[in-house]
C-alpha positions as CSV (number, residue, x, y, z in Angstrom):
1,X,63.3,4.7,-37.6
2,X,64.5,1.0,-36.6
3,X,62.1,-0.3,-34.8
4,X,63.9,-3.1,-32.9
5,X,65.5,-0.9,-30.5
6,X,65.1,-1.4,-26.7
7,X,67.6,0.5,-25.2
8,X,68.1,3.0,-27.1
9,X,65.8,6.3,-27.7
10,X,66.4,6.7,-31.2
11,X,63.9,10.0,-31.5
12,X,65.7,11.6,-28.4
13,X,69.2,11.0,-30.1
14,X,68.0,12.2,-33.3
15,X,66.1,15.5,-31.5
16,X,69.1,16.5,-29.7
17,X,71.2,16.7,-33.7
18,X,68.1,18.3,-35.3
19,X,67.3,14.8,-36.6
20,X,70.3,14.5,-38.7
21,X,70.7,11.1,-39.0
22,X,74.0,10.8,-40.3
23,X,75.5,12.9,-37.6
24,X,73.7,10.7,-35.4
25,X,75.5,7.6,-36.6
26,X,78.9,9.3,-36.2
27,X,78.2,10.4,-32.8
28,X,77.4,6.7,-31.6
29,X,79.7,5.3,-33.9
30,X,82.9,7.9,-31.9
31,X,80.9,6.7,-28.5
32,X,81.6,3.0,-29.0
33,X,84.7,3.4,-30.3
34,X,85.8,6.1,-27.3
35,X,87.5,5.1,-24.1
36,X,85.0,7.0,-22.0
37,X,82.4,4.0,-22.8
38,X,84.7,2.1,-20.4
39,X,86.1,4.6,-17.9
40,X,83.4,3.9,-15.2
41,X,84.8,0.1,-15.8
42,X,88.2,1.0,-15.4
43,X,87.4,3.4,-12.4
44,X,85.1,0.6,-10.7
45,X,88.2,-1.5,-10.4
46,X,90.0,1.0,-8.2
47,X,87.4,1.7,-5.6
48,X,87.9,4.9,-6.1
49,X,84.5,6.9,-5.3
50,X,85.9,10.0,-6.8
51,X,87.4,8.8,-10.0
52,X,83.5,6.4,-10.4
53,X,81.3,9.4,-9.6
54,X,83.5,11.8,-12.3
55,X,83.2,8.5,-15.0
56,X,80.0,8.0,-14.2
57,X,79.4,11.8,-14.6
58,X,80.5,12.1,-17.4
59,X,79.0,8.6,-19.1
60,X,76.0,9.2,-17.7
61,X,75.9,12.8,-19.6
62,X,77.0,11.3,-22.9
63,X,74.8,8.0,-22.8
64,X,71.9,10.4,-22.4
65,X,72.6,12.8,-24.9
66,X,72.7,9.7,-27.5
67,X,69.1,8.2,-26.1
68,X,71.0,5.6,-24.4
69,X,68.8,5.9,-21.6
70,X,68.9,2.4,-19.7
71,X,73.2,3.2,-19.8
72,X,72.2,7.2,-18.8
73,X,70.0,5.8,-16.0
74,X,72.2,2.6,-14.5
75,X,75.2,5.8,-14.3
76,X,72.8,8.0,-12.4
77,X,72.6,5.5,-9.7
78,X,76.0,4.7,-9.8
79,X,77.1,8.7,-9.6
80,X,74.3,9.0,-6.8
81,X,76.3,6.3,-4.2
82,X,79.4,7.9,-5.0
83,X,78.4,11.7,-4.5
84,X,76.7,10.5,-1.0
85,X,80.2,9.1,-0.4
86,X,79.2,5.4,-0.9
87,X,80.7,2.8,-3.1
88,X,78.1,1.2,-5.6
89,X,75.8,-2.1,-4.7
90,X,78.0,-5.0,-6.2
91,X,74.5,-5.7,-7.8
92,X,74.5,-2.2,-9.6
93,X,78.0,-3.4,-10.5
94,X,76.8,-6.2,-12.4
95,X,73.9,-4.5,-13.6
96,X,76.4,-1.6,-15.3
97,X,78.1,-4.1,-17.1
98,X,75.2,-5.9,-18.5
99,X,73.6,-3.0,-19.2
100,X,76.9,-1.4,-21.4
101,X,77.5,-4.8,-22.7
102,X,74.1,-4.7,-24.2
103,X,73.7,-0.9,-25.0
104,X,76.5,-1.9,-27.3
105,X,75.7,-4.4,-29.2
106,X,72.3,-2.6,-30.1
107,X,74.3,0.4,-30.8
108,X,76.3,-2.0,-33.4
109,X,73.0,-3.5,-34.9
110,X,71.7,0.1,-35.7
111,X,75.0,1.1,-36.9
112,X,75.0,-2.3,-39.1
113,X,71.2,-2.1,-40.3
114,X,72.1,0.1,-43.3
């Protein structure tokens, strides 16, 4: 297991695929590369509480099915506002983005450890 990881539950991921670890890889490997990593993003620019809360819905489900639980967790809240018919905190705003910004780069430095 790498053990430099902070935001990312590398036994959960693993769990949910049986602990293949080569599936596991692809999975995240299709996740950073797929345009629902930045569809909250995207939606978040249209003030849209519908379109966030179905992005965020659906991040939010893939994040944590990957151990990306900090990303899973920073969705829930955002899906939360937007289901009680609220737009996000600009602070959660901020917090998203530096949160995905980070859960990425990890994500790269597990993919890149060998």
């Amino acid at each position: 297991m790498f053990e430099e990881l902070l935001l990312i539950d590398e036994k959960d991921g693993l769990g949910r695929v049986m602990n293949n670890a080569a599936l596991y890889k692809k999975l995240l490997r299709v996740f950073v590369a797929g345009e629902e990593l930045h569809a909250v993003g995207a939606a978040l620019k249209t003030f849209n509480v519908e379109q966030i809360e179905s992005a965020s819905h659906m991040l939010k489900g893939l994040s944590g099915s990957l151990g990306c639980m900090r990303l899973a967790a920073i969705c829930t809240e955002i899906n939360n506002s937007c289901k009680a018919g609220n737009l996000p905190e600009m602070s959660v705003f901020g917090a998203y983005s530096s949160i995905l910004t980070e859960t990425t780069a990890e994500i790269d430095k597990y993919l890149n450890a060998g």
